[in-house]
C-alpha positions in Angstrom: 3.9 13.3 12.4 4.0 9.3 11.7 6.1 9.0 8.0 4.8 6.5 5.8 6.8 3.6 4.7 6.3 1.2 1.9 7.7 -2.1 3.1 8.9 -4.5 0.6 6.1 -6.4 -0.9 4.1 -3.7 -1.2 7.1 -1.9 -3.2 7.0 -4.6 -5.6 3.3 -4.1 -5.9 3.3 -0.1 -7.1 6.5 -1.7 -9.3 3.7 -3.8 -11.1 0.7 -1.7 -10.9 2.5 1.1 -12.5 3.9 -1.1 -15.6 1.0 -2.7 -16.4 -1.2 0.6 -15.9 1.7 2.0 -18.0 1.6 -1.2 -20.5 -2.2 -0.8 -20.7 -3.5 2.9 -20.8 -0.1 4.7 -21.1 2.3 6.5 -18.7 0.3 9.6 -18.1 -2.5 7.2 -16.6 0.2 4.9 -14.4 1.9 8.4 -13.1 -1.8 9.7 -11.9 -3.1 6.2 -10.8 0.1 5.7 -8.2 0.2 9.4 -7.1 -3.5 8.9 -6.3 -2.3 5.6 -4.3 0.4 8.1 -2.2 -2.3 10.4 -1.3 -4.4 7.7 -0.2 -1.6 6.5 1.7 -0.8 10.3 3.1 -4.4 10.4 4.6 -4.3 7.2 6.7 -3.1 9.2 10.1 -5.4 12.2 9.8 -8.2 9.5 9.6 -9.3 10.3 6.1 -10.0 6.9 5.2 -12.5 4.4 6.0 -9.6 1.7 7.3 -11.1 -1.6 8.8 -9.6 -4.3 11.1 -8.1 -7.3 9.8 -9.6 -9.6 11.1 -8.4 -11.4 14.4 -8.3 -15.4 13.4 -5.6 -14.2 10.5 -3.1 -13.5 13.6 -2.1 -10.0 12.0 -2.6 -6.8 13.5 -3.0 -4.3 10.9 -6.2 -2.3 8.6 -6.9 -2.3 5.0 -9.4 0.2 3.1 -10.1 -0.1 -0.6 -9.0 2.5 -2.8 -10.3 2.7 -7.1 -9.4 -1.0 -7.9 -6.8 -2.0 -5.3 -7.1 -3.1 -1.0 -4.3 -1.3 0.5 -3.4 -3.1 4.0 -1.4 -1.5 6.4 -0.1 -1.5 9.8 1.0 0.9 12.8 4.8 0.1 12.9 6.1 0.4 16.7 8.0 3.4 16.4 4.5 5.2 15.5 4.6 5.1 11.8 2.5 3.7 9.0 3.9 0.3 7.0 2.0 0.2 4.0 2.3 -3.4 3.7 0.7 -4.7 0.5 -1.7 -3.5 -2.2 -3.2 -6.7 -4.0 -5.5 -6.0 -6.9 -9.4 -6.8 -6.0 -9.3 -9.6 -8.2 -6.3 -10.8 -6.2 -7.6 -13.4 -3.3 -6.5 -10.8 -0.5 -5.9 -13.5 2.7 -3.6 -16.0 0.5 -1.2 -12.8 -1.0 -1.0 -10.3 2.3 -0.4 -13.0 4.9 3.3 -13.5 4.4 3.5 -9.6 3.3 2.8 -8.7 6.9 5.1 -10.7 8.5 8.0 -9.3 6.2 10.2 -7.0 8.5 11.0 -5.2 6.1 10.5 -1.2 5.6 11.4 1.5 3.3 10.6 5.1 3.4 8.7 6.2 1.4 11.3 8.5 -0.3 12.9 5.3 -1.7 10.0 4.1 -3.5 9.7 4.4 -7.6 12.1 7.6 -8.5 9.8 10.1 -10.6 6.3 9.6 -8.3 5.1 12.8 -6.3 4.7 12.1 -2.9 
């Protein structure tokens, strides 16, 4: 079974949406809103999302699906697991933010992520 890893810029993006969920409706709501995100994220290879293409003329090969208020884009990594990639806000213009996100290298497990967040 694939392990999903959070590569770096998406990493700094459940860094900020859990402090300013926290910041705005309190830590209770940020703990449920990014476990929710981890689920999401835990259903990807049993097809239990609606993922969609990227598409072709942005030269990345990778998905994305929309999950409560966020686009989580994502990739097949070549040792057959999933790189979560980015997770801009939908007020967030998606191509401009993700571009460089996919083209980052970088990939940790998801173990390493936020200390404290049920996987």
């Amino acid at each position: 079974m694939p392990v999903v890893r959070i590569q770096e810029a998406a990493s700094w993006r459940l860094d900020e949406i859990y402090r300013y969920t926290s910041e705005r409706w309190g830590e209770a709501q940020a703990e449920r809103y990014v476990s929710r995100l981890f689920e999401a994220f835990g259903r990807i290879d049993a097809h239990g999302l609606a993922s969609k293409p990227v598409p072709a003329e942005f030269g990345v090969d990778g998905y994305f699906f929309r999950h409560e208020r966020h686009f989580i884009y994502w990739r097949r990594l070549s040792n057959g697991d999933i790189g979560i990639v980015t997770i801009p806000h939908e007020r967030m213009h998606q191509i401009s933010r993700f571009r460089d996100d996919f083209f980052d290298a970088g990939a940790m497990p998801a173990a390493r992520r936020r200390g404290g967040v049920p996987e």
